[in-house]
N, C-alpha and C positions, 0 to 999 in steps of 0.2 A: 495427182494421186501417185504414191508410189509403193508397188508390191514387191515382193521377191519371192523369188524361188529358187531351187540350189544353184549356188554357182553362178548368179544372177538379180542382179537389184534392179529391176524395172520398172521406169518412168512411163506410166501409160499415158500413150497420146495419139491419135492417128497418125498415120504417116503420109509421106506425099507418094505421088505416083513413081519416083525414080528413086524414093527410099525403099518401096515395096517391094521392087524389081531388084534390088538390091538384094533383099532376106530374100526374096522367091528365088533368088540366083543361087545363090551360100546356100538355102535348102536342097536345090536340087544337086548339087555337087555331089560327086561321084565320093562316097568317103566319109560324106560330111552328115555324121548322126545327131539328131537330136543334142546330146550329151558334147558333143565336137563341137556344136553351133554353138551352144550357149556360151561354153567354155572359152569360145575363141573371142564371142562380142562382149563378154566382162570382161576378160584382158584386153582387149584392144578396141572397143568401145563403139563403135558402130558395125554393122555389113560390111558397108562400104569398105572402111578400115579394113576386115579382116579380107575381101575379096583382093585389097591388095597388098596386103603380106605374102598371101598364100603362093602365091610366083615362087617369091624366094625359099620359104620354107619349104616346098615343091622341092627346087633346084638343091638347096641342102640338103635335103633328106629325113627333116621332120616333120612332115606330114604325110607318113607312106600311105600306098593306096587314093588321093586325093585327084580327082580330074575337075579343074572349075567347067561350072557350066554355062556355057555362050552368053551373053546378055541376050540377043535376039531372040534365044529360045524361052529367056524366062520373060521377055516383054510379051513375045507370041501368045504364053498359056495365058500372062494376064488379060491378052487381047480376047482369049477362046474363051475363058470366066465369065469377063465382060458378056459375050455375044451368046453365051448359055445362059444369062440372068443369072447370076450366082454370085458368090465374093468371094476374096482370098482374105484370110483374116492373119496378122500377125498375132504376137505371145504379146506384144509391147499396146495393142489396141485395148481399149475399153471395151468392146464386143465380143474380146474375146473369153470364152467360160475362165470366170475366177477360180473354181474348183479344178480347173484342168490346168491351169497356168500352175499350182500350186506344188503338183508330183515331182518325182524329181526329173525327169526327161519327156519335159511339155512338148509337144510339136512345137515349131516356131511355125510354120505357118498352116493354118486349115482353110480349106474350100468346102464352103458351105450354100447349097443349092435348098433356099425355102429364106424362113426368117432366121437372121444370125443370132436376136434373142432366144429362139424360142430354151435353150437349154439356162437362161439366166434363170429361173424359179428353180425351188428345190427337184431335186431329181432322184428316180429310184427306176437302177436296169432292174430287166429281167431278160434273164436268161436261161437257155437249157438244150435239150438235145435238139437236133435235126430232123432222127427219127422217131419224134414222138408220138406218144400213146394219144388217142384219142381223150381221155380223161384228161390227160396231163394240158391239150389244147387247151380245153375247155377252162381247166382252172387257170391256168394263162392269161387268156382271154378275160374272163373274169376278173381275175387280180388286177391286170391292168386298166379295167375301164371302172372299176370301184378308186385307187388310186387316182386316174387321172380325175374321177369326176371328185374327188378331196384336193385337188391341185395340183397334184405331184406330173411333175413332167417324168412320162417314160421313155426311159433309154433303152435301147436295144442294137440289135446286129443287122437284120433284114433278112437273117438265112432261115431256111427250110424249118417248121415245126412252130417251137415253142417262141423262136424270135417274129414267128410272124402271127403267131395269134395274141405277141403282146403289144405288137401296133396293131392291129386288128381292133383291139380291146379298147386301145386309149381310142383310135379315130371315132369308135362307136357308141364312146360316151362323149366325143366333141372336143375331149382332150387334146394336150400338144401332147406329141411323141418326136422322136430323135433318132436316128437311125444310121448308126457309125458303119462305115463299108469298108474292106480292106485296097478296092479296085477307086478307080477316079467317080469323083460323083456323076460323071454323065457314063457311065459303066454298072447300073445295077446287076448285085447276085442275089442267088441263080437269075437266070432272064425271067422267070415264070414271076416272078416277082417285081418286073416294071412297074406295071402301074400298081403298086402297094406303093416302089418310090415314090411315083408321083404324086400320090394323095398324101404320102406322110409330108413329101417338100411343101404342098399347101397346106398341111394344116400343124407345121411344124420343121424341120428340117431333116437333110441327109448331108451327114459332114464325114470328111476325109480329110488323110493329110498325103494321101498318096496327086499324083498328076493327072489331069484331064486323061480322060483313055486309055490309063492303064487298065492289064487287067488284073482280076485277082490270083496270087499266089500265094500258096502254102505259108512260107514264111513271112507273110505282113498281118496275119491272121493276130497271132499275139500280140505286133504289136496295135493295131485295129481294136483288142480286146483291155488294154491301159487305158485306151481312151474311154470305152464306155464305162470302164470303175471308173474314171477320174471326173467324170463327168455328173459321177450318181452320190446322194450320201451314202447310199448303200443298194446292196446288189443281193436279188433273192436270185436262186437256182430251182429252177421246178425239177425239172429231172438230169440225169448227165448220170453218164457211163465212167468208170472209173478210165484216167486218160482224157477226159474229152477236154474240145476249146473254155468250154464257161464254165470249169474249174481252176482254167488259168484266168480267167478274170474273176474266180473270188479270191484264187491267192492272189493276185495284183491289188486287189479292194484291199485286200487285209493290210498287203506293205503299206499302200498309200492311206492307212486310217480309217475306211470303209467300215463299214456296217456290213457284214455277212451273213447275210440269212437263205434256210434250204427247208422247200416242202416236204416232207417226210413220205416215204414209198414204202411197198411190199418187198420185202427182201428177198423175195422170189425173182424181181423185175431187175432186170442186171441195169435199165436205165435208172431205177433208183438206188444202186450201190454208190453211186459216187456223192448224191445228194445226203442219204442217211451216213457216210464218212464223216462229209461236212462236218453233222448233226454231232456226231459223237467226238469231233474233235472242237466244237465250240462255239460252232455256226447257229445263231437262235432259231427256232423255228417258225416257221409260218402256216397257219389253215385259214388265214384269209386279207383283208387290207384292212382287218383292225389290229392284226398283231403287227404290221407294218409300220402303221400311223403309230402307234405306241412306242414302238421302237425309238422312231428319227421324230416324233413331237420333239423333244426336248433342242433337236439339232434345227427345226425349221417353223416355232413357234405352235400356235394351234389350227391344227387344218381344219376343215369341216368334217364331220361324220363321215365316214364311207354309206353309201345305200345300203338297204337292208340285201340281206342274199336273195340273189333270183336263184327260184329253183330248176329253170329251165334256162337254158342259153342260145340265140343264135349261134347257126354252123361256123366254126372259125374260118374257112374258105368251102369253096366250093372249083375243085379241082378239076383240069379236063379230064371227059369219061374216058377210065382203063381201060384200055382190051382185057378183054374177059378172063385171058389165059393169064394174065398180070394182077388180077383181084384177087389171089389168096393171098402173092408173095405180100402187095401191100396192105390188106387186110394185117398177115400178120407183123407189119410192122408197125400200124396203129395200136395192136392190141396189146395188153399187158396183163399181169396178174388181178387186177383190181376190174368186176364185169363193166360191160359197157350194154347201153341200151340195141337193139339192132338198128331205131330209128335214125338214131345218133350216127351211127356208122354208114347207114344208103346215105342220108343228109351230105355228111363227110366227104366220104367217097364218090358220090357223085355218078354210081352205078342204079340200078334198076334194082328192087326189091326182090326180084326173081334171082338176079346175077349174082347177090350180095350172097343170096341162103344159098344159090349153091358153091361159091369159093367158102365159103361157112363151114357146108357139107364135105369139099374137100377137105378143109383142114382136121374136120372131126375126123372124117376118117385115117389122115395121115396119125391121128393122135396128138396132133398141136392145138386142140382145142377143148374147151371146156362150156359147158352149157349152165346158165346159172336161171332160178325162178323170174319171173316178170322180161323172160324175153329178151335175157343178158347174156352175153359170153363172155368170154378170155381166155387168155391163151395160156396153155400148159405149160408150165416151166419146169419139171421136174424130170 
């Protein structure tokens, strides 16, 4: 079989072990980006080839900024893959995501700790803020365990909020989920989120293109965030702050042909200004996983029905208990314009029923709160 991608006609085939170590070596080179790699193995036709050009164009001076990288170091990581149970997957393998092989600056290679299939079925990210609303979990949660149980592999990030109530959501209807890191896969972010890795690597994977052990920084975030659009047919946004990461991966969706879809918020909720932009500038919108499945039917044949709506939902985590003096600041960073139940919120939070009404009662009385019928709040935004 043979694919292409920009800048690249690729013969899919497995490789052997000192072909791999080859591309794992070219990857890791000091210089040497996605867009360098490809560019350099369709001109000159294998790794190998370009690993020994690169000396002399070094010594000439067209390839500034380039350091190759040792063979022992890139035989080592392959040895440390190996002995973590995980794989290294090239762009030129048949394992590896056809939709990701397809953008225009593929990884060349991904390390993937779980099954290398699980992202081959149709896929749909979700994404959104960090610091999300309690509501916002929940339909998170929701969306993605109504999708996964229609088939849809969910892709996501592993970070703080809404990226973890939407593997939350797929594990809990049985689903495969996906879960792109900017750090090495034996590196889960934040730590509080280990064993979510670990249950998503069993029942699904966590893929990287960064190296064993690194950690996460600032700048691999975006690109961390191409891979899960390239990976999805399309990318819904539950919430996001104008600025935030998972509006760089619906404009990434968008460049790469994506499906962009955004849950519509209170324009009070500064975390839903950036989702209602979306909306207004073309992004279809979502209130649940039948306007999903309508969407990308056409892109991945007919899936099953999504379940009927639960009206109630298990707690998306259940976090270690605050100190007490720390229960309004994150109360109010669960809360939003739209009420929330109080049960919802002890469940959530992970505090005491007592402790909960009164970081409640501070916040009323600071004036950051608002009291609604049936035993609701929210938070003041005005």
């Amino acid at each position: 079989m043979v694919e292409s991608h920009p800048g690249c006609e690729v013969k899919l085939r497995p490789l052997d072990p000192a072909e791999k170590a080859d591309w794992l070596r070219l990857a890791r080179s000091e210089g040497i980006g996605a867009v360098r790699f490809h560019r350099l193995v369709a001109r000159l036709g294998t790794a190998r080839a370009a690993l020994a050009a690169l000396p002399g164009m070094i010594a000439a001076g067209t390839a500034p900024g380039v350091r190759l990288c040792a063979r022992e170091h890139a035989e080592a990581e392959l040895a440390a893959i190996a002995a973590l149970g995980a794989e290294l997957l090239t762009s030129t393998e048949p394992d590896y995501p056809a939709g990701l092989r397809a953008i225009p600056d593929p990884p060349p290679v991904l390390t993937v700790l779980g099954d290398v299939t699980a992202s081959h079925g149709p896929a749909i990210a979700i994404v959104g803020a960090r610091n999300a609303s309690t509501n916002g979990c929940r339909f998170a949660k929701a969306l993605a365990g109504d999708l996964a149980a229609a088939g849809l592999v969910v892709v996501s990030g592993l970070a703080r909020g809404i990226d973890t109530a939407a593997h939350e959501g797929a594990l809990a209807a049985r689903g495969r989920t996906v879960a792109v890191i900017a750090s090495g896969v034996d590196v889960p972010y934040p730590t509080e989120n280990a064993d979510l890795a670990r249950r998503v690597a069993l029942q699904g994977a966590v893929v990287s293109e960064r190296p064993l052990g690194a950690a996460p920084q600032a700048r691999h975030f975006p690109r961390r965030n191409r891979i899960i659009a390239g990976l999805a047919l399309g990318v819904v946004v539950v919430e996001a702050a104008p600025g935030s990461g998972s509006l760089i991966t619906a404009r990434l969706a968008a460049e790469q042909g994506r499906e962009v879809m955004a849950v519509p918020g209170s324009p009070m909720d500064p975390r839903h200004q950036g989702t209602n932009a979306l909306l207004r500038d073309g992004a279809s919108l979502v209130q649940g996983a039948a306007d999903v499945l309508e969407l990308l039917g056409p892109l991945m044949g007919a899936p099953r029905r999504p379940p009927a709506p639960r009206l109630r939902d298990e707690p998306v985590a259940v976090p270690p208990r605050a100190p007490a003096d720390a229960l309004p600041d994150r109360l109010a960073e669960r809360l939003g314009a739209e009420p929330v139940a109080l049960d919802d919120l002890v469940r959530e939070i992970g505090a005491s029923v007592t402790a909960v009404q009164d970081a409640l009662l501070d916040l009323e009385l600071a004036g950051r709160l608002e009291r609604h019928p049936g035993n609701r709040v929210a938070l003041r935004l005005d």
